[in-house]
N, CA, C and O atoms as a CHARMM CRD file, in Angstrom:
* protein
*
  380
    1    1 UNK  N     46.84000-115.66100-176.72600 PROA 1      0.00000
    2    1 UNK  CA    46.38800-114.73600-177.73300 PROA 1      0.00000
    3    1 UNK  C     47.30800-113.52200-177.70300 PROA 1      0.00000
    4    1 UNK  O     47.71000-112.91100-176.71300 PROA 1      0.00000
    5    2 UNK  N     47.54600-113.30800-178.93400 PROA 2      0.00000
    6    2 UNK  CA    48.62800-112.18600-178.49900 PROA 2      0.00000
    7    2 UNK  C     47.67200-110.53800-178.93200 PROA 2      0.00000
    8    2 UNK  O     46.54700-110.37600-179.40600 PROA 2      0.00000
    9    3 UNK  N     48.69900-109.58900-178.52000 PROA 3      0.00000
   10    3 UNK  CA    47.99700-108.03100-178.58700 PROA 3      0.00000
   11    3 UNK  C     48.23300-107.96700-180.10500 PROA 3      0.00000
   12    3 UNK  O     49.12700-108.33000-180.87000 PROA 3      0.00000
   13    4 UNK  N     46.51800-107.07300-180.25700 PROA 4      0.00000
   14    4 UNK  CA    46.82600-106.50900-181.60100 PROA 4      0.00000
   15    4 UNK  C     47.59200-105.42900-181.74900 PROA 4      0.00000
   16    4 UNK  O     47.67000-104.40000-181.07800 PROA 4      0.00000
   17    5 UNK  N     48.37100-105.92700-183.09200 PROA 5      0.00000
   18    5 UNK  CA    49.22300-104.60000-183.50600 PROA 5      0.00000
   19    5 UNK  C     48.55100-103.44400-183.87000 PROA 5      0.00000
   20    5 UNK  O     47.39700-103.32700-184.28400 PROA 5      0.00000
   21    6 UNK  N     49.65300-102.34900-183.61200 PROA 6      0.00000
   22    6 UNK  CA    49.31400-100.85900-183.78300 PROA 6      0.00000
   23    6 UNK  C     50.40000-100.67700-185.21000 PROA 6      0.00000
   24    6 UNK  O     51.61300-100.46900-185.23900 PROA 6      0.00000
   25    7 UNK  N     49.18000-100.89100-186.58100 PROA 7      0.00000
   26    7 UNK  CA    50.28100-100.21700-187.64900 PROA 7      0.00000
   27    7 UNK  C     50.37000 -98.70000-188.02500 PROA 7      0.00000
   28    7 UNK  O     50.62900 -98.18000-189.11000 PROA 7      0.00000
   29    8 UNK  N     50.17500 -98.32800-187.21100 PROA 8      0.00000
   30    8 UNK  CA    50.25200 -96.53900-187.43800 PROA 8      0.00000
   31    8 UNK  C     51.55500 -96.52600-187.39200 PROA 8      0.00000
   32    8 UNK  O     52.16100 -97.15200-186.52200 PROA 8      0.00000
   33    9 UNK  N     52.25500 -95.70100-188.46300 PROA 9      0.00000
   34    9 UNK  CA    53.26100 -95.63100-188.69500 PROA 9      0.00000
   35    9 UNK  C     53.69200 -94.28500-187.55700 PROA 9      0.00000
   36    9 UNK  O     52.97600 -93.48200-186.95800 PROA 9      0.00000
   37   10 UNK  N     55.43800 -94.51200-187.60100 PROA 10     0.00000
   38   10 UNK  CA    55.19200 -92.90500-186.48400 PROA 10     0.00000
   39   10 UNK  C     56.06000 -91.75300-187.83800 PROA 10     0.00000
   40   10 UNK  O     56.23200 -91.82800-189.05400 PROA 10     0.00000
   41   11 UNK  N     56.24800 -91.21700-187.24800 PROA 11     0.00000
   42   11 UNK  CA    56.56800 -90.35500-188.26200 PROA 11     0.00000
   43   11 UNK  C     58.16200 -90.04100-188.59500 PROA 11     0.00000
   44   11 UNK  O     58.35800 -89.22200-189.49200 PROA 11     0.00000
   45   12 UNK  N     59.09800 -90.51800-188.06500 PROA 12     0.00000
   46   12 UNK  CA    60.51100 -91.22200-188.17400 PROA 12     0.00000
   47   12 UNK  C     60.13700 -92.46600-189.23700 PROA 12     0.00000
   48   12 UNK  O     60.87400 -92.45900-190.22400 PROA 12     0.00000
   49   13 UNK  N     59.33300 -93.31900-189.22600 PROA 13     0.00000
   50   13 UNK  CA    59.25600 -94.70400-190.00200 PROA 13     0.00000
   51   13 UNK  C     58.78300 -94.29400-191.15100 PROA 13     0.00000
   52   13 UNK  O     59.03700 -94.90400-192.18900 PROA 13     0.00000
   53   14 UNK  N     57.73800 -92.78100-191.10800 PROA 14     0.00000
   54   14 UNK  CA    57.20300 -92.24000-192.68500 PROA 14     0.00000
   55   14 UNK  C     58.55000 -91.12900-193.09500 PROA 14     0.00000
   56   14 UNK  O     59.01700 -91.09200-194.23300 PROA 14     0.00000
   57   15 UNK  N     58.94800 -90.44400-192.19900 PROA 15     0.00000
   58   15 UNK  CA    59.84600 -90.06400-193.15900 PROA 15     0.00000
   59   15 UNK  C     61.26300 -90.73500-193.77800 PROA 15     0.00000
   60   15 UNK  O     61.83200 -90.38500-194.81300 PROA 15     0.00000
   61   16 UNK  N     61.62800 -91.70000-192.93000 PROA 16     0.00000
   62   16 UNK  CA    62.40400 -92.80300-193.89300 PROA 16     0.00000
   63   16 UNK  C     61.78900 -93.36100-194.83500 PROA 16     0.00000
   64   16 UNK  O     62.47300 -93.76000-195.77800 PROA 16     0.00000
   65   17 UNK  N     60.48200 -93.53600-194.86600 PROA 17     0.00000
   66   17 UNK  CA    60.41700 -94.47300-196.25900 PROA 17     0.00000
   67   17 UNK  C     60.26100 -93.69000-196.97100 PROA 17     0.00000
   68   17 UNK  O     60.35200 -93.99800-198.15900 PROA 17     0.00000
   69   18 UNK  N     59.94700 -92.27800-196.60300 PROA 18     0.00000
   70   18 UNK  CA    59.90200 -91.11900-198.03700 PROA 18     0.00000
   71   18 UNK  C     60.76900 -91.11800-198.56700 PROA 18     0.00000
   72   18 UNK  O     60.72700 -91.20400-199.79400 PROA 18     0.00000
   73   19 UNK  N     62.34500 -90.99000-197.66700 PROA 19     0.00000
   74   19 UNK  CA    63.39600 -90.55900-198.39700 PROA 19     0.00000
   75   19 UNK  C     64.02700 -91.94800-199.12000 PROA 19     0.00000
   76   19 UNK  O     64.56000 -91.96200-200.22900 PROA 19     0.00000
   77   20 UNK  N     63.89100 -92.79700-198.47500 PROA 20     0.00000
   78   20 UNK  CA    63.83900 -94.13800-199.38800 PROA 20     0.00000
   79   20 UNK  C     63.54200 -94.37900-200.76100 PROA 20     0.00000
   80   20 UNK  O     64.30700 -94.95800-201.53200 PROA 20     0.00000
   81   21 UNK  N     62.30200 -93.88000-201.08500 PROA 21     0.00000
   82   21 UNK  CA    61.53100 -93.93700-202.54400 PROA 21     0.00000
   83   21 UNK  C     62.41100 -92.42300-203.10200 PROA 21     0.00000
   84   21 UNK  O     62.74200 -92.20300-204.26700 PROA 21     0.00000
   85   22 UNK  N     62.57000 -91.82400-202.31600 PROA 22     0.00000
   86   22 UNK  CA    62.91200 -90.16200-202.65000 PROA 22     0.00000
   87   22 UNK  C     64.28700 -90.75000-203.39900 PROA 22     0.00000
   88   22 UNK  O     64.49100 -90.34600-204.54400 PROA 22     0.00000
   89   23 UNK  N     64.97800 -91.43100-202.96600 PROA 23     0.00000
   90   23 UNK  CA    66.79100 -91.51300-203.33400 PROA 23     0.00000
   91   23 UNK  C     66.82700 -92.27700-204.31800 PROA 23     0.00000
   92   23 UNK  O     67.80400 -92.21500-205.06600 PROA 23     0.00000
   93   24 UNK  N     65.76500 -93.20200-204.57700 PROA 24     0.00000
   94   24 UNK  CA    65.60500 -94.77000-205.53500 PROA 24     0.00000
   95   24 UNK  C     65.27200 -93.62700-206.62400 PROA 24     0.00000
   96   24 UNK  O     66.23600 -93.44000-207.36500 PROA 24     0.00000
   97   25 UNK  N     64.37900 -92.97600-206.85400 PROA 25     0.00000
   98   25 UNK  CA    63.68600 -92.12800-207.74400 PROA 25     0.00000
   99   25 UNK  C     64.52600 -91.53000-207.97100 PROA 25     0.00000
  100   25 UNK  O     64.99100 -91.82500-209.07200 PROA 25     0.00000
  101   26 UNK  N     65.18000 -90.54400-207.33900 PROA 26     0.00000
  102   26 UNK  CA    66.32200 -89.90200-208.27800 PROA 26     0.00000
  103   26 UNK  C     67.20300 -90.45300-208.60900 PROA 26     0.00000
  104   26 UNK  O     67.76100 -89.89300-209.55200 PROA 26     0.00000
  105   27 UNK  N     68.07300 -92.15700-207.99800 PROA 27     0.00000
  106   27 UNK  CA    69.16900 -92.57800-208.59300 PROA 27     0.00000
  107   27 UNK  C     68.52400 -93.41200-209.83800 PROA 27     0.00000
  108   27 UNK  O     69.26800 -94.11400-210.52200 PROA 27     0.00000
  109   28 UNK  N     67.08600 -93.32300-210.13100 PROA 28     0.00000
  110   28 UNK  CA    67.03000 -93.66700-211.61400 PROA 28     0.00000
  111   28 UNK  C     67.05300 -92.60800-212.85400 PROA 28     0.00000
  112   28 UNK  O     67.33700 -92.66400-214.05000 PROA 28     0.00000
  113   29 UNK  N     66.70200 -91.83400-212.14000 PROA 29     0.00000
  114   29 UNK  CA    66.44600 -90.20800-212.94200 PROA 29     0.00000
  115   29 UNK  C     67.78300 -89.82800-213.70900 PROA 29     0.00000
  116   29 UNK  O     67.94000 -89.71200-214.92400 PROA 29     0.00000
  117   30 UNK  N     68.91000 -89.62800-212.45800 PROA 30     0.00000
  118   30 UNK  CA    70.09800 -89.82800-212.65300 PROA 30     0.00000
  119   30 UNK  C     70.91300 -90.79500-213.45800 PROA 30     0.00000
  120   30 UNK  O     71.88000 -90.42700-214.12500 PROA 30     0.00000
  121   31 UNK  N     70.50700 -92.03700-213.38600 PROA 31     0.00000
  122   31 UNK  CA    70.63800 -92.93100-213.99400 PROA 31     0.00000
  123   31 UNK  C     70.84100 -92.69500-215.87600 PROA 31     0.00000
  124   31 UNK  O     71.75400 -92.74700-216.70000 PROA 31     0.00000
  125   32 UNK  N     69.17400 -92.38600-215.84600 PROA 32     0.00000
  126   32 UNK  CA    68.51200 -91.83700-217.10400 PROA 32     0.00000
  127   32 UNK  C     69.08100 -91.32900-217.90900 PROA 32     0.00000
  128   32 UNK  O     69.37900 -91.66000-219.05700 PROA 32     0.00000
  129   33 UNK  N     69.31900 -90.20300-217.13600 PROA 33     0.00000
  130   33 UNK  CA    69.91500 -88.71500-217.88400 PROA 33     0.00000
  131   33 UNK  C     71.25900 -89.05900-218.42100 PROA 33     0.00000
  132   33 UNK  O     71.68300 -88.55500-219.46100 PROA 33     0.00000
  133   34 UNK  N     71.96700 -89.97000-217.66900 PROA 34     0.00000
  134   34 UNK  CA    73.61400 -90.27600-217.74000 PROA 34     0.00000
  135   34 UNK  C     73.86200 -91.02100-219.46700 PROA 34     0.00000
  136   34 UNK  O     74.78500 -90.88900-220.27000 PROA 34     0.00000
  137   35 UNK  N     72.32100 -91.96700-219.53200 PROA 35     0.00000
  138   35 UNK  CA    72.46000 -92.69400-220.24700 PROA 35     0.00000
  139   35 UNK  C     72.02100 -91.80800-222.22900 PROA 35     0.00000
  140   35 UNK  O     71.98100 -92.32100-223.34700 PROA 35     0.00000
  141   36 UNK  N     71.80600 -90.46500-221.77300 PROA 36     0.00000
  142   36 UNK  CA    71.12400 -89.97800-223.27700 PROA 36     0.00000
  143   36 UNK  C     72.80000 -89.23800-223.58800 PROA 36     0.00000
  144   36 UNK  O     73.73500 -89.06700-222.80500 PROA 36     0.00000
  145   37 UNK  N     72.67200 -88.92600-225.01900 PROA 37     0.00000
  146   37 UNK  CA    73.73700 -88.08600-225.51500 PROA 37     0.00000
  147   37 UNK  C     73.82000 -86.95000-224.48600 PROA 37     0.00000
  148   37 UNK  O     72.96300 -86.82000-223.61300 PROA 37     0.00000
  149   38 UNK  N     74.61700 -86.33200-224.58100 PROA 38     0.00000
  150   38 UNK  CA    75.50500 -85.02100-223.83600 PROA 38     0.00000
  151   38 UNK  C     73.95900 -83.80300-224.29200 PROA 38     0.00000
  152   38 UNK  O     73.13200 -83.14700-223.65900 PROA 38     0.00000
  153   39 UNK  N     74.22800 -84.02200-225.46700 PROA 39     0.00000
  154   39 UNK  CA    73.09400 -83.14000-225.92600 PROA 39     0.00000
  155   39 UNK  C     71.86400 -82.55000-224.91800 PROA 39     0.00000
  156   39 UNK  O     71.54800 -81.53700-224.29400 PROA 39     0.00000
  157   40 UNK  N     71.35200 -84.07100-225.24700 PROA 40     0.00000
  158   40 UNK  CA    70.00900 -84.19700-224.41800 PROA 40     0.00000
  159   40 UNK  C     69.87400 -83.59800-222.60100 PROA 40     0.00000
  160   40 UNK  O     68.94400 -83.00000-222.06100 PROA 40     0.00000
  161   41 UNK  N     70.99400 -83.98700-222.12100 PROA 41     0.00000
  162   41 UNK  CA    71.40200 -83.89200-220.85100 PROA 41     0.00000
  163   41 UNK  C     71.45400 -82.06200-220.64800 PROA 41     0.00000
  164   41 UNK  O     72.16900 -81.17900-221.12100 PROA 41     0.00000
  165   42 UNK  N     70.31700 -82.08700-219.70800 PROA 42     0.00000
  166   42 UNK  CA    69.91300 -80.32500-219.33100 PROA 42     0.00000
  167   42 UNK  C     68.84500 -80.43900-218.24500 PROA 42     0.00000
  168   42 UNK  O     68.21200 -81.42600-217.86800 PROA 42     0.00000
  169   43 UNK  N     68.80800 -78.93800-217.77200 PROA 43     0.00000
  170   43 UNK  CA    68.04600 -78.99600-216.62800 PROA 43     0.00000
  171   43 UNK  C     66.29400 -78.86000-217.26700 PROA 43     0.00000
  172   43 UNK  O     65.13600 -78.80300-216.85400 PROA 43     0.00000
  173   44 UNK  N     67.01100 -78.85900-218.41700 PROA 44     0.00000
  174   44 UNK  CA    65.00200 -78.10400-219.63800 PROA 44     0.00000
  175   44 UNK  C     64.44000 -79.79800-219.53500 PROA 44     0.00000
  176   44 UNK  O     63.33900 -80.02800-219.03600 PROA 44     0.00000
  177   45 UNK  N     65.11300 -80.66000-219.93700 PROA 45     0.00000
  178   45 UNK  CA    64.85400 -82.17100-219.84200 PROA 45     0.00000
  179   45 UNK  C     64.91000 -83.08100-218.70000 PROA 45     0.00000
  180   45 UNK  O     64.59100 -84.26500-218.80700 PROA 45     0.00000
  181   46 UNK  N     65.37000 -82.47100-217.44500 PROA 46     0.00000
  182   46 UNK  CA    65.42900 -82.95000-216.29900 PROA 46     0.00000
  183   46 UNK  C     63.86800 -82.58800-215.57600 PROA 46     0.00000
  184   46 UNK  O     63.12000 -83.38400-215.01000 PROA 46     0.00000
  185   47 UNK  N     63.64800 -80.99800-215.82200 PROA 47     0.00000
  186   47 UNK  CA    62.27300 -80.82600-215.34100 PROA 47     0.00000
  187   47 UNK  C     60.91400 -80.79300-216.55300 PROA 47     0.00000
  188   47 UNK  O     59.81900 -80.23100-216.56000 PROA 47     0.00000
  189   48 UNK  N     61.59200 -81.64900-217.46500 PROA 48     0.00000
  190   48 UNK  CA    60.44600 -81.97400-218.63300 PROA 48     0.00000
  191   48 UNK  C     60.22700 -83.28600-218.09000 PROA 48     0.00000
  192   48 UNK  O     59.05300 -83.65500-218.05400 PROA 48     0.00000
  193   49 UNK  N     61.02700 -83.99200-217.70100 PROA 49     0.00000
  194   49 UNK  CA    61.01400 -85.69600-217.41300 PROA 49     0.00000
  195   49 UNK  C     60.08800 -85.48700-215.77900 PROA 49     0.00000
  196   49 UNK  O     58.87500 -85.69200-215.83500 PROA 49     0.00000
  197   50 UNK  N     60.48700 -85.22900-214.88700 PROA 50     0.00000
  198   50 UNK  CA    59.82800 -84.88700-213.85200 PROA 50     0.00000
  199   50 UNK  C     58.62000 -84.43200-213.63900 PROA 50     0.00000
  200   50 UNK  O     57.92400 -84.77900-212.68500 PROA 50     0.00000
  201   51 UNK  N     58.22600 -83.46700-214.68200 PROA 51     0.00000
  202   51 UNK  CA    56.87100 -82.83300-215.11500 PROA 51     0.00000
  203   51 UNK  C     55.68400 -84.41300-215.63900 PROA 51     0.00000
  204   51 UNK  O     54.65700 -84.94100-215.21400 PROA 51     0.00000
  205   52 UNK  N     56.36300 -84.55000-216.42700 PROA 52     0.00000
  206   52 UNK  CA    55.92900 -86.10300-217.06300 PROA 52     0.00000
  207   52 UNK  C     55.39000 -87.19600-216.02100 PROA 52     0.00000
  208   52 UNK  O     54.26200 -87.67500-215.91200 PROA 52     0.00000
  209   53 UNK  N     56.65600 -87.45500-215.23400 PROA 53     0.00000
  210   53 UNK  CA    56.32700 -88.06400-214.03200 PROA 53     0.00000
  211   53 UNK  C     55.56000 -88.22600-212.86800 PROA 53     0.00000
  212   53 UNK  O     55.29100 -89.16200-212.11600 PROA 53     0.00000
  213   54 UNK  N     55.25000 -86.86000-212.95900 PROA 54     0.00000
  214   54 UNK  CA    54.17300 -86.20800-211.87600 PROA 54     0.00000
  215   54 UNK  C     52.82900 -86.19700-212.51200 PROA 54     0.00000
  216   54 UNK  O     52.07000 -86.60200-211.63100 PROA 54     0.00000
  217   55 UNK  N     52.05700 -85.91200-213.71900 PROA 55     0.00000
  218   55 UNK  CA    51.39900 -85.77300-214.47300 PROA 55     0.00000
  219   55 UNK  C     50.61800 -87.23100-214.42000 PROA 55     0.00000
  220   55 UNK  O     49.51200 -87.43800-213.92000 PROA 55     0.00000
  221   56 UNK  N     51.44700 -88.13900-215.03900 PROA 56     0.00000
  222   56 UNK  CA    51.23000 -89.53600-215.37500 PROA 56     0.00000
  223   56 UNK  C     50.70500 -90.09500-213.41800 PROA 56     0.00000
  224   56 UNK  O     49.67300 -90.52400-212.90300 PROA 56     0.00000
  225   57 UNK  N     51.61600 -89.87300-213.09100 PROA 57     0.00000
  226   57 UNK  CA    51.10000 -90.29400-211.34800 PROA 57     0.00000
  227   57 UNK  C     50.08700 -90.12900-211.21900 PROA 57     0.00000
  228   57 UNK  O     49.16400 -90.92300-211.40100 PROA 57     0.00000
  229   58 UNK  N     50.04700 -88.74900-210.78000 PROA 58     0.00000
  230   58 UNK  CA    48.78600 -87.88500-210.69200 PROA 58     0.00000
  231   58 UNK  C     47.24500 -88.38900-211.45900 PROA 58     0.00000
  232   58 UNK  O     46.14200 -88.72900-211.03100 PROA 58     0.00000
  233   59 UNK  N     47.67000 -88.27400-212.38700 PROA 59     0.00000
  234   59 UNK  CA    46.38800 -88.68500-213.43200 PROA 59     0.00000
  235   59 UNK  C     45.94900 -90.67200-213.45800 PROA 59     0.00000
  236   59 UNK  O     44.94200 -91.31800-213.74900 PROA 59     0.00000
  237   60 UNK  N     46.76800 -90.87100-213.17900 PROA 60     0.00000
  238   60 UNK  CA    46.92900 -92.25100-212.63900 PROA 60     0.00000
  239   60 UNK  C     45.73300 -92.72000-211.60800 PROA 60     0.00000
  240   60 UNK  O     44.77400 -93.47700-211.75700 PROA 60     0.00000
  241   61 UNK  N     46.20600 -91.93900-210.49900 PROA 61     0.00000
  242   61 UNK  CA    45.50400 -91.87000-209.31400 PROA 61     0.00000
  243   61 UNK  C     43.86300 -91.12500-209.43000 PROA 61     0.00000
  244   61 UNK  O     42.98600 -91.35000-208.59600 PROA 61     0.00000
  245   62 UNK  N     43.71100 -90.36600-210.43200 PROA 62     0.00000
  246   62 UNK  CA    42.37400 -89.76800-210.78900 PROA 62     0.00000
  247   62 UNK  C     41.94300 -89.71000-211.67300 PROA 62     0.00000
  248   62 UNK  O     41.14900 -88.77000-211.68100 PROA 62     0.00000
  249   63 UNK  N     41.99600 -90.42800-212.94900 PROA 63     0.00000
  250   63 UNK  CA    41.84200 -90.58400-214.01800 PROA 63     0.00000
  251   63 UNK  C     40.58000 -89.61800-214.71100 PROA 63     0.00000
  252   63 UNK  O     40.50100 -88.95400-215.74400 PROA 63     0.00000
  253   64 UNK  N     39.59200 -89.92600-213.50400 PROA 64     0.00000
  254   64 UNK  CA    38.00800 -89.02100-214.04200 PROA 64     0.00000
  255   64 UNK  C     37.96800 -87.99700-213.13600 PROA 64     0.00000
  256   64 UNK  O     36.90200 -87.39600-213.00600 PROA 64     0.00000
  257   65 UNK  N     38.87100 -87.69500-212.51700 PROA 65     0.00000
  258   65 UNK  CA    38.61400 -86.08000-211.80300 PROA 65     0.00000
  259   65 UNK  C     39.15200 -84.84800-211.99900 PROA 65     0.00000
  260   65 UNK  O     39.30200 -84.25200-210.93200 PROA 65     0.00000
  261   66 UNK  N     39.38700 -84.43800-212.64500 PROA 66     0.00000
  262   66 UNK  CA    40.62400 -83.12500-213.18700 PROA 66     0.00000
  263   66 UNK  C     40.63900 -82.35100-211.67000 PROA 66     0.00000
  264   66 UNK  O     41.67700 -81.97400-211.12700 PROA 66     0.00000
  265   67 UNK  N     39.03100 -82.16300-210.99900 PROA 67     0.00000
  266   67 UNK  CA    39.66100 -81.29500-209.49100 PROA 67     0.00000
  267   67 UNK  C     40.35400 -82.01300-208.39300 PROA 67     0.00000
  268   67 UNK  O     40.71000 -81.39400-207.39000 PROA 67     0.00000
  269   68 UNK  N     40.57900 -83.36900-208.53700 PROA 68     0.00000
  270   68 UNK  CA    41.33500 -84.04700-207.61800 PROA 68     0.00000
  271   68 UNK  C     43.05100 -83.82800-208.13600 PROA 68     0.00000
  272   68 UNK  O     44.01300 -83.69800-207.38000 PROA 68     0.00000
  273   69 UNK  N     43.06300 -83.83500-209.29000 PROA 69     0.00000
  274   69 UNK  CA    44.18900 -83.75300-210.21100 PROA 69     0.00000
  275   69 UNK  C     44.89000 -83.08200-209.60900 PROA 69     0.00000
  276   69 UNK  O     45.97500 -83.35300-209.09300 PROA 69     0.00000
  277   70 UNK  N     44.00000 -81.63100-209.64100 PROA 70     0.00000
  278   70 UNK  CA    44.65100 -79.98600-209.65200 PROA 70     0.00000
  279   70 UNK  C     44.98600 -79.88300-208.16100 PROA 70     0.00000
  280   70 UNK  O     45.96300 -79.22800-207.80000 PROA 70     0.00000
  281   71 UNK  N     44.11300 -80.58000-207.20400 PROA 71     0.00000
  282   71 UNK  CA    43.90500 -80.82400-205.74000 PROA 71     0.00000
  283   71 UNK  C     45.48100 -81.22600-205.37000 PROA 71     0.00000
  284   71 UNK  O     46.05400 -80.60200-204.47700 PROA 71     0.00000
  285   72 UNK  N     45.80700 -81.74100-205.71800 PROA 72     0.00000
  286   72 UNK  CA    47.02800 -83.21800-205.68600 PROA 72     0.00000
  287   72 UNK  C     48.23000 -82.00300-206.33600 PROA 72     0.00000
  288   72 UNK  O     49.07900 -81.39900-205.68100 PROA 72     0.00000
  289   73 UNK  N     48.03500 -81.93600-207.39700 PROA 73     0.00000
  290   73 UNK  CA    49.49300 -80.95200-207.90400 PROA 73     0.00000
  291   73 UNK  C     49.27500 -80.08100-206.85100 PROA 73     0.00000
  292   73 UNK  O     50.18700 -80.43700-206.10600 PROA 73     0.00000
  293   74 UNK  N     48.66100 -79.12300-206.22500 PROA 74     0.00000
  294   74 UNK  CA    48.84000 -77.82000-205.67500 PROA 74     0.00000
  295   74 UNK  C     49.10600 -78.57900-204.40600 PROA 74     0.00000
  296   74 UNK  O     49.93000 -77.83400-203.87500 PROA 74     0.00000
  297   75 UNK  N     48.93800 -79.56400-203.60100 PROA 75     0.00000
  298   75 UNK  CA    49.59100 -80.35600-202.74600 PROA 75     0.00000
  299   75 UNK  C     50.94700 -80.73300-202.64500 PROA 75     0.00000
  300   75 UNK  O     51.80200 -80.55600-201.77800 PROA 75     0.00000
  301   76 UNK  N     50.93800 -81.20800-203.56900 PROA 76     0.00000
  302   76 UNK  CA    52.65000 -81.56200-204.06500 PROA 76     0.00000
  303   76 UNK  C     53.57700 -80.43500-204.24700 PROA 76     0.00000
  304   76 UNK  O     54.75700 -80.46800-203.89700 PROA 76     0.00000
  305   77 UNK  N     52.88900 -79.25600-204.91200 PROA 77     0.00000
  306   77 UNK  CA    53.33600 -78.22300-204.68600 PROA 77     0.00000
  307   77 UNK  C     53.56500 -77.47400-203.58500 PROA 77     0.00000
  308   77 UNK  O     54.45400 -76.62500-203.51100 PROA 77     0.00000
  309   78 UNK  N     52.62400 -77.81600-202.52200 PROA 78     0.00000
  310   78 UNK  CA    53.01500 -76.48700-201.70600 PROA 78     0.00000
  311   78 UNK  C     54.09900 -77.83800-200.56200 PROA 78     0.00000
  312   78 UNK  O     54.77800 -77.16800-199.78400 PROA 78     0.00000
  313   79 UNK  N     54.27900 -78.91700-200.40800 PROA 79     0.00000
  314   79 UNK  CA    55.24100 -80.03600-200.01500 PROA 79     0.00000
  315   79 UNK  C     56.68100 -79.53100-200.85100 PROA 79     0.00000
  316   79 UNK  O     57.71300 -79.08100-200.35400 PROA 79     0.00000
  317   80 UNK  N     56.49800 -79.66900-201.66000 PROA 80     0.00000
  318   80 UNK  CA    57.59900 -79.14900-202.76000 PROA 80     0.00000
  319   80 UNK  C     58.47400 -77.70900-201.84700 PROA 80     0.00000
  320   80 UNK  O     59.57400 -77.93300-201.34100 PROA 80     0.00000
  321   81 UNK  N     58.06100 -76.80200-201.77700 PROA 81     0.00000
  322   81 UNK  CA    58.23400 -75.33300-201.53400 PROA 81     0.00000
  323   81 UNK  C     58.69400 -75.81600-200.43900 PROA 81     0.00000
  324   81 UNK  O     59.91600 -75.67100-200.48300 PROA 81     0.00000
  325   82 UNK  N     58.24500 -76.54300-199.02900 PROA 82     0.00000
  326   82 UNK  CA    57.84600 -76.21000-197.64500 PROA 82     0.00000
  327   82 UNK  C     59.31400 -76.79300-197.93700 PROA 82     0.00000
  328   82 UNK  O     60.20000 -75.94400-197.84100 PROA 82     0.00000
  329   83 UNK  N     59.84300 -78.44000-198.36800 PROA 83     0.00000
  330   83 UNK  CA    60.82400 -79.07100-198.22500 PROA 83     0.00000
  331   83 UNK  C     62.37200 -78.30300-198.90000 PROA 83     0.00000
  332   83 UNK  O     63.49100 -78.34000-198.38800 PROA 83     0.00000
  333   84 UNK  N     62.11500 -77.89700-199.69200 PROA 84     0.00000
  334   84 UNK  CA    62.80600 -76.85200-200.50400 PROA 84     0.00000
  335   84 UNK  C     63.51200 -75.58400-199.06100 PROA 84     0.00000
  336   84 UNK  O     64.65800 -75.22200-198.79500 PROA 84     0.00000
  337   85 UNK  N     62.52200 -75.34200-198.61300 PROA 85     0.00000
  338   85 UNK  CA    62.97600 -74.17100-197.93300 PROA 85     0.00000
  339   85 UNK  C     63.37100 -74.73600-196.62900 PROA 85     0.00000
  340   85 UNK  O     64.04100 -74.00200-195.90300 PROA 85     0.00000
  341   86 UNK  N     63.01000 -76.15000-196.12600 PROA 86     0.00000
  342   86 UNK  CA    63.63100 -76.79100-195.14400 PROA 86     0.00000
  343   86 UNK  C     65.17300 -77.00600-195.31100 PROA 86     0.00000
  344   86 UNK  O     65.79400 -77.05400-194.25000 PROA 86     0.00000
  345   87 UNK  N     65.94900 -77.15500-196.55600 PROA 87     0.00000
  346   87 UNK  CA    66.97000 -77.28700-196.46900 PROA 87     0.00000
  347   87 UNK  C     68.20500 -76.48100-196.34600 PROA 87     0.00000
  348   87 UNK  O     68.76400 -76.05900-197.35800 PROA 87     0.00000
  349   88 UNK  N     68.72600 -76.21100-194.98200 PROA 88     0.00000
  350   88 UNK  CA    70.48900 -75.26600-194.94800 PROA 88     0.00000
  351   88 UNK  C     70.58700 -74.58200-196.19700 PROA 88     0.00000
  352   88 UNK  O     70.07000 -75.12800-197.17300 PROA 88     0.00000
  353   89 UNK  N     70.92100 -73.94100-196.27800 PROA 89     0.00000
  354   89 UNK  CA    71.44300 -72.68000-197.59500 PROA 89     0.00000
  355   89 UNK  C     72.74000 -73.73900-198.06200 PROA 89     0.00000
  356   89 UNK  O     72.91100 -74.21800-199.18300 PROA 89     0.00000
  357   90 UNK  N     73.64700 -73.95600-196.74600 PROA 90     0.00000
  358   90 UNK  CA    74.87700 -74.45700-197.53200 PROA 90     0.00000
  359   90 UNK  C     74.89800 -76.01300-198.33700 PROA 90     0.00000
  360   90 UNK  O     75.77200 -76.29700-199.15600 PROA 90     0.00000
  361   91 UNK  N     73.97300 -76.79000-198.01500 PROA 91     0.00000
  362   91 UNK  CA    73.44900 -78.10600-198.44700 PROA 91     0.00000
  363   91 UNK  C     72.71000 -78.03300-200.21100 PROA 91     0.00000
  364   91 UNK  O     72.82300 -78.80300-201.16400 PROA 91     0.00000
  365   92 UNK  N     71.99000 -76.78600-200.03800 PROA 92     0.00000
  366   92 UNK  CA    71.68100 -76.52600-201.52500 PROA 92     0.00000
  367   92 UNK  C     72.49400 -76.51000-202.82000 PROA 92     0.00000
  368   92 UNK  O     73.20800 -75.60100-203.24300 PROA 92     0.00000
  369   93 UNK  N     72.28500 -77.48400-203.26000 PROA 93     0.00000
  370   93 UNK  CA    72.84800 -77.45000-204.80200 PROA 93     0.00000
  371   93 UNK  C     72.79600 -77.41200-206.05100 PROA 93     0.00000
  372   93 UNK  O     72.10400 -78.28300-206.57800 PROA 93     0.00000
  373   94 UNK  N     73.36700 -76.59400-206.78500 PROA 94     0.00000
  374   94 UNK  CA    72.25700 -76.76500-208.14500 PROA 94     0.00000
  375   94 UNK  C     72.56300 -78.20500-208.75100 PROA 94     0.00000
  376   94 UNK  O     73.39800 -79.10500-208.66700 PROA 94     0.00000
  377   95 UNK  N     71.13600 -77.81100-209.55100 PROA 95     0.00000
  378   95 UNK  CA    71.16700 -79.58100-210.43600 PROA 95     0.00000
  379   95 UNK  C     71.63200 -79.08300-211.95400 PROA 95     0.00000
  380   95 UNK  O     71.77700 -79.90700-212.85600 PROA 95     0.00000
């Protein structure tokens, strides 16, 4: 009989698969953007598309709760900020 597994992830194995989905997600984003006229291509439509993205998730996941909604954005938000300010000054780049 063998030992049961321990699937608790550790937290090296969760933050690779974050940045995993993290790099796939933006090399489609990127992708995206490459593919509209010159026009279209801006940072007003980069964080309109993203806004969209988050929204649709979000609401996805809670369809009948607007305070889980708001729960979840101000989550994502304050993840957002914390990771933001985790990164070197010199690594920062604009988009």
């Amino acid at each position: 009989m063998s030992a049961p597994q321990n699937d608790a992830l550790t937290a090296e194995e969760y933050s690779k698969a974050m940045n995993f989905v993290g790099q796939h997600l933006l090399s489609a984003l990127q992708q995206s953007v490459e593919q509209l006229p010159k026009p279209l291509r801006s940072r007003q439509l980069v964080a309109q598309a993203l806004s969209a993205f988050l929204t649709n998730t979000i609401y996805k996941q809670y369809p009948d709760n607007q305070d889980a909604c708001q729960y979840m954005l101000d989550e994502i938000t304050k993840l957002v900020k914390a990771q933001l300010n985790s990164i070197p000054q010199a690594q920062k780049v604009e988009v």
